[in-house]
Backbone as JSON, one array per atom type, in Angstrom:
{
  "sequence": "XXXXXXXXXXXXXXXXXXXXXXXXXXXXXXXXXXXXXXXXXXXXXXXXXXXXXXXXXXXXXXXXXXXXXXXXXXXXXXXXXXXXXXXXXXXXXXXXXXXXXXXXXXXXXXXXXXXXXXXXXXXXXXXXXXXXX",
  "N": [[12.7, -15.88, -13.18], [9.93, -14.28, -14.24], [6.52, -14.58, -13.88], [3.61, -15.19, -15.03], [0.51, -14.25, -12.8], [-1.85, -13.99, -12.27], [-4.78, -11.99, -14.19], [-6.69, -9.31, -15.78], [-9.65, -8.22, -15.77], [-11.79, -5.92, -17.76], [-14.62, -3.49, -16.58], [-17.84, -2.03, -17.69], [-19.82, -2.46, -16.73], [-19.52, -3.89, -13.85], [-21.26, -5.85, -12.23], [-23.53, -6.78, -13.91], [-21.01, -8.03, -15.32], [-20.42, -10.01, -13.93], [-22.51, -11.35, -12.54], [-22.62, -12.51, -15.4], [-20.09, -14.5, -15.31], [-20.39, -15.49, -13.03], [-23.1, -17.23, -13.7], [-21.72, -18.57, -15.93], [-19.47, -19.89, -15.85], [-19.23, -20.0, -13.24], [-17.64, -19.16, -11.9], [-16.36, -17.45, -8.65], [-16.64, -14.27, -6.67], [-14.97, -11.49, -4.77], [-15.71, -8.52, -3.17], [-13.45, -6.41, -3.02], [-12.38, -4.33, -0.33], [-10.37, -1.96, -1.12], [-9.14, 1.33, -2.07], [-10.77, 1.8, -4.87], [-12.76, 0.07, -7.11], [-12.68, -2.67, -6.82], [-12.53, -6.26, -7.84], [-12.46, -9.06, -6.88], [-11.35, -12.91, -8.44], [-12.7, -16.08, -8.02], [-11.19, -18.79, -9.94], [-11.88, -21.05, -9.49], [-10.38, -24.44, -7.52], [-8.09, -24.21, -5.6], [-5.88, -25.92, -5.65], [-5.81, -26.87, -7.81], [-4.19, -26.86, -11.52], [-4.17, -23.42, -12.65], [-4.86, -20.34, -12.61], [-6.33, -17.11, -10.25], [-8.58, -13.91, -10.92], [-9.03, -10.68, -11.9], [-11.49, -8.13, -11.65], [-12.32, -4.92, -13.1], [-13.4, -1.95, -12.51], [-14.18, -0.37, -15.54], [-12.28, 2.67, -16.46], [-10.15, 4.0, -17.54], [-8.96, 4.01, -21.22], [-7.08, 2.25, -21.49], [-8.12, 0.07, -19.48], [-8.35, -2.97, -20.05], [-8.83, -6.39, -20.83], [-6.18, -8.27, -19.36], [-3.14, -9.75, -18.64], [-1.35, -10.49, -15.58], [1.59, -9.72, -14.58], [4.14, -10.85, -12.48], [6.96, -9.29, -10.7], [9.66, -9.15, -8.85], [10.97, -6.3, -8.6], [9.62, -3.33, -9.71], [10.28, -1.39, -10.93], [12.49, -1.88, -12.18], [11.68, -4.06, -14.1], [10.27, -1.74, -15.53], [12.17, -0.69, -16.59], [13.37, -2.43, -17.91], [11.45, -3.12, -19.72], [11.0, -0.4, -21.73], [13.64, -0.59, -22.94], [13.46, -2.19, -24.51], [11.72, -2.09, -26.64], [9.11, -1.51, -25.61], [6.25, -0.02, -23.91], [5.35, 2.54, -21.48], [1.76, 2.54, -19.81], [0.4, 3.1, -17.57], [1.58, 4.64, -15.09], [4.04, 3.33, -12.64], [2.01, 2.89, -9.52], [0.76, 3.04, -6.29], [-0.66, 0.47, -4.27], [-2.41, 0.56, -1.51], [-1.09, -1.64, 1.38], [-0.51, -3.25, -0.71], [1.05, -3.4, -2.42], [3.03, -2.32, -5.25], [2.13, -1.33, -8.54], [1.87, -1.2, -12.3], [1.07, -0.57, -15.78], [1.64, -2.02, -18.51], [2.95, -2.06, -22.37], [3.85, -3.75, -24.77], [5.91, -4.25, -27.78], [4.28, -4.59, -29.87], [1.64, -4.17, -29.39], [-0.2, -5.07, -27.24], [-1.46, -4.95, -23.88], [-0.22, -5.74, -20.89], [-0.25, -6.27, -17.21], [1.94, -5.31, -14.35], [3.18, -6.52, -10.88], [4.43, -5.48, -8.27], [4.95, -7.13, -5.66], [4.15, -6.2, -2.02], [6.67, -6.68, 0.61], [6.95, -10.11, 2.08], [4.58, -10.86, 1.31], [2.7, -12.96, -0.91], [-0.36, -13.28, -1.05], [-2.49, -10.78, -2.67], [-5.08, -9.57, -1.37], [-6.73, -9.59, 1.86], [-9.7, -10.85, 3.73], [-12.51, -9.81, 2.47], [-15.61, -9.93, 1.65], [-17.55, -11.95, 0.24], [-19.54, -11.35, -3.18], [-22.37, -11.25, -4.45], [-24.36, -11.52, -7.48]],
  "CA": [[11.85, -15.7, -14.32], [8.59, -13.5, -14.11], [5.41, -15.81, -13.75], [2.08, -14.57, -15.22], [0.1, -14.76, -11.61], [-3.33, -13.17, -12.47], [-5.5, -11.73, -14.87], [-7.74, -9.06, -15.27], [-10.69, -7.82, -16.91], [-12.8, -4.36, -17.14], [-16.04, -3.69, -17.11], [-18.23, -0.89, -17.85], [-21.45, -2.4, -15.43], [-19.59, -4.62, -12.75], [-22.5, -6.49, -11.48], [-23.43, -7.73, -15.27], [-20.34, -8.95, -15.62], [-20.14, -10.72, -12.45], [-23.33, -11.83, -13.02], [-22.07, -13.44, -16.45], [-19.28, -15.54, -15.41], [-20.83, -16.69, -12.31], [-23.44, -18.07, -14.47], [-21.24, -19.5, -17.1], [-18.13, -20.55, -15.35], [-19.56, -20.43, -11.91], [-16.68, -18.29, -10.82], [-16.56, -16.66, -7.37], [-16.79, -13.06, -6.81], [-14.91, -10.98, -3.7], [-15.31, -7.56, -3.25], [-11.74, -5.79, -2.26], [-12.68, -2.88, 0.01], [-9.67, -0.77, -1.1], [-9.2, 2.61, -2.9], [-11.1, 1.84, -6.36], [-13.78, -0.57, -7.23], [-12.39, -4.41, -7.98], [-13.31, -7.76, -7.24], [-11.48, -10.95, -6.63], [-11.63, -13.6, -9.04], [-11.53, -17.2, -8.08], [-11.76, -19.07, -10.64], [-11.49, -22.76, -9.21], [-10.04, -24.79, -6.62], [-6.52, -23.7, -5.88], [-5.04, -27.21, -5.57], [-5.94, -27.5, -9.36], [-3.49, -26.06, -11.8], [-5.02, -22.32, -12.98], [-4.82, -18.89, -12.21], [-7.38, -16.41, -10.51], [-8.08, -12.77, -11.18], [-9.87, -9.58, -11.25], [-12.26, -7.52, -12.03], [-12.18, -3.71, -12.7], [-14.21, -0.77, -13.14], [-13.99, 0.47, -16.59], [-12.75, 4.18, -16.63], [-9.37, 4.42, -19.04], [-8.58, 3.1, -22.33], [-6.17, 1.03, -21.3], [-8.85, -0.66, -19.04], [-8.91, -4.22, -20.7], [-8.78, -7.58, -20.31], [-4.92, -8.24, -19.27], [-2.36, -10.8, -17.77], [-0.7, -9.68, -14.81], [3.21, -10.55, -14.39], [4.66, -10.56, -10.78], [7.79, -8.96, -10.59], [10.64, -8.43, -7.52], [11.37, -4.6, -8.91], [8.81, -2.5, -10.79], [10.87, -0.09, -11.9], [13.88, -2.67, -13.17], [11.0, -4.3, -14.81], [9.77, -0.97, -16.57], [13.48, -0.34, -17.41], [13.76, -3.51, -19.73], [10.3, -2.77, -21.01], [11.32, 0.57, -22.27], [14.37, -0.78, -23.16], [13.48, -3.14, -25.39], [10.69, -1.78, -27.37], [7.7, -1.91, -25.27], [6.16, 1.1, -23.56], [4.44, 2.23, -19.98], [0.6, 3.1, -20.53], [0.08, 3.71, -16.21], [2.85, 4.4, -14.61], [4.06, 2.96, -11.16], [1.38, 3.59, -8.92], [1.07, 2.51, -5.18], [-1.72, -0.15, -3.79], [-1.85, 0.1, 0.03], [-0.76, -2.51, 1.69], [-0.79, -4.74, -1.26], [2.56, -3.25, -3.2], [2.97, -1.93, -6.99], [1.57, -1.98, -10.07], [1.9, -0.58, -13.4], [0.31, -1.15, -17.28], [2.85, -1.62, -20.34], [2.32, -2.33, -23.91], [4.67, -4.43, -25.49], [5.86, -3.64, -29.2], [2.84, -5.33, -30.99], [0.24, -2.93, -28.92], [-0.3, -6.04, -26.2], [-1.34, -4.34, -22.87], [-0.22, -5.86, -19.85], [0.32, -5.26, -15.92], [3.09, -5.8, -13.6], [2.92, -6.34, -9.69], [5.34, -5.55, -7.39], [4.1, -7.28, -4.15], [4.44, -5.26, -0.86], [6.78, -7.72, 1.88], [6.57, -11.49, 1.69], [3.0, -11.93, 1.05], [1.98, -13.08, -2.47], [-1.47, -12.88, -1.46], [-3.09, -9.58, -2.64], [-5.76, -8.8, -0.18], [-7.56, -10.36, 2.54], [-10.71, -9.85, 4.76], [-12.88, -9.35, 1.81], [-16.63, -10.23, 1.55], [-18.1, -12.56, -1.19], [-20.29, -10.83, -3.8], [-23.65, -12.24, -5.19], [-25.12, -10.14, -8.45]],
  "C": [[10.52, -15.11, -13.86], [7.68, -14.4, -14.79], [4.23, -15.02, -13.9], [1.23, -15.05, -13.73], [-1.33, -14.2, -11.39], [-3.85, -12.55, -13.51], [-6.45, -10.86, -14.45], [-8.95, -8.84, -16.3], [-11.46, -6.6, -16.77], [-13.9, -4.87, -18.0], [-17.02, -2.32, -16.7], [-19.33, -1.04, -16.67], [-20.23, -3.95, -14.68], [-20.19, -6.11, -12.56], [-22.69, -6.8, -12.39], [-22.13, -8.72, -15.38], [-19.99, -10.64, -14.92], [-21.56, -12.44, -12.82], [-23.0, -13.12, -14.28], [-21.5, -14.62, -16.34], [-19.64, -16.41, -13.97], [-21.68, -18.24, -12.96], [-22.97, -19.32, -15.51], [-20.36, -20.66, -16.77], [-18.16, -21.2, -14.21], [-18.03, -20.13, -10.77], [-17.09, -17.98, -9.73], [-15.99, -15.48, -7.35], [-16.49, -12.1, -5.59], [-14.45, -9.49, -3.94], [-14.01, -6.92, -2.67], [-12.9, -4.46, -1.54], [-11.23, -1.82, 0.3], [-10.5, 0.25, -1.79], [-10.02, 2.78, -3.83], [-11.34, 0.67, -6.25], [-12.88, -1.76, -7.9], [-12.88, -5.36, -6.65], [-12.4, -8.41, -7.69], [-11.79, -12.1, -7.53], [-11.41, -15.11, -8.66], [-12.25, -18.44, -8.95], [-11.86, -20.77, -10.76], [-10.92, -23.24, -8.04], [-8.41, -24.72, -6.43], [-5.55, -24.68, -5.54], [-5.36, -27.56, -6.89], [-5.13, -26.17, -10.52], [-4.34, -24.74, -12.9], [-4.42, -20.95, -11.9], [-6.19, -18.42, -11.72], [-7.01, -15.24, -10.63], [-9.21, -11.53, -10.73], [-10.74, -9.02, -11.77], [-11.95, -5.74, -11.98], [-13.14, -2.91, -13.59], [-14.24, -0.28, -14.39], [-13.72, 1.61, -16.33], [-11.31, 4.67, -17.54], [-9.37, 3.75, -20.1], [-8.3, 2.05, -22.21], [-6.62, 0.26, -19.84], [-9.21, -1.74, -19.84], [-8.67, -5.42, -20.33], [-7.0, -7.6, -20.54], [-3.81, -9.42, -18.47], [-1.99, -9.72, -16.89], [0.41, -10.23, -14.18], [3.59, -9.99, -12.66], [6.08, -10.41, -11.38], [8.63, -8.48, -9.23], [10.96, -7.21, -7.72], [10.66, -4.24, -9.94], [9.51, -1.86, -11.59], [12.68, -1.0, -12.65], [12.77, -3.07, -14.11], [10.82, -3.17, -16.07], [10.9, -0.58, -17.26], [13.8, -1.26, -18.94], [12.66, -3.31, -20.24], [10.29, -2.03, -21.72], [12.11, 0.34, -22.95], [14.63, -1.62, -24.24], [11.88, -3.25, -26.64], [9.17, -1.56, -27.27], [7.46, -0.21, -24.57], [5.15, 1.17, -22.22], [2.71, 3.1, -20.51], [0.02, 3.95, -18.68], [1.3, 3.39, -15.32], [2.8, 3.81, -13.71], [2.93, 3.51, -9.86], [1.25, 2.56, -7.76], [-0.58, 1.53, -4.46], [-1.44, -0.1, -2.61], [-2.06, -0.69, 0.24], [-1.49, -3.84, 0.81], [0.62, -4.57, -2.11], [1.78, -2.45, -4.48], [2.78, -2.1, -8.01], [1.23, -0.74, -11.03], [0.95, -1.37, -14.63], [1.21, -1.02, -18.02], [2.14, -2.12, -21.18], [3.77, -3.09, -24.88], [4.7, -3.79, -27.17], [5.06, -3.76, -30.22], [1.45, -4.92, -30.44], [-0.17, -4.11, -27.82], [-0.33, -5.28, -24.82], [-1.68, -5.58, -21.9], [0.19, -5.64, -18.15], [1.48, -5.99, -15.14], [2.48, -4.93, -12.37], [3.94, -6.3, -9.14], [5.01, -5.96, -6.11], [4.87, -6.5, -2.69], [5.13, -6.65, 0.34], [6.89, -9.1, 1.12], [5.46, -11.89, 1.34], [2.85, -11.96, -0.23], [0.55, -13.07, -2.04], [-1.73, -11.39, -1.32], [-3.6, -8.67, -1.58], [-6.12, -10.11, 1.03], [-8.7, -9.85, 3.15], [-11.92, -9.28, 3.76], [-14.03, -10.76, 1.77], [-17.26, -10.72, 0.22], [-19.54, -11.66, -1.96], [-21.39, -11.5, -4.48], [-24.34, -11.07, -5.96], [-26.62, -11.0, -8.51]]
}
């Protein structure tokens, strides 16, 4: 069964946002130093039941706040999504050395992403420096 395993969110200024939910929530904030501008979300102590997630740059449409489903095959995944009324908004595209990930839209306009993780590791990244706005 495919397990919602993250969350993300866009944002047009970053550093405001960051800013925001440290304040509110008192989240924690790690910059990734891949390809394209995100941050690490953690949003609690990971022996307590919860999810963390991400942060991203604003720059398409279909930049919004989103679940993000883990999946063993991207492209079986996008097959039953197509297949069953839903549609792809970014296709398959490649994270180095973190695996695959796409955007769909389910039949009720619902945009969310699917991960294909790269190997055995479920964690994302590592080696990444905490952010203070």
């Amino acid at each position: 069964m495919a397990r919602v395993v993250h969350f993300e969110m866009a944002a047009t200024n970053p550093e405001r946002a960051i800013k925001f939910y440290q304040e509110v929530f008192g989240w924690e904030f790690q910059k990734w130093e891949g390809d394209f501008d995100y941050w690490l979300i953690m949003t609690g102590d990971p022996k307590q039941t919860g999810i963390d997630g991400g942060l991203i740059r604003r720059e398409n449409p279909w930049d919004v706040s989103r679940t993000v489903v883990d999946v063993p095959s991207l492209d079986d995944a996008i097959a039953k999504i197509t297949g069953n009324g839903g549609s792809v908004v970014q296709g398959k595209s490649e994270i180095a050395g973190v695996g695959y990930f796409a955007v769909c839209k389910d039949p009720e306009g619902n945009v969310f992403g699917l991960m294909e993780w790269a190997g055995d590791d479920r964690e994302p990244v590592d080696d990444v420096e905490p952010v203070t706005a």
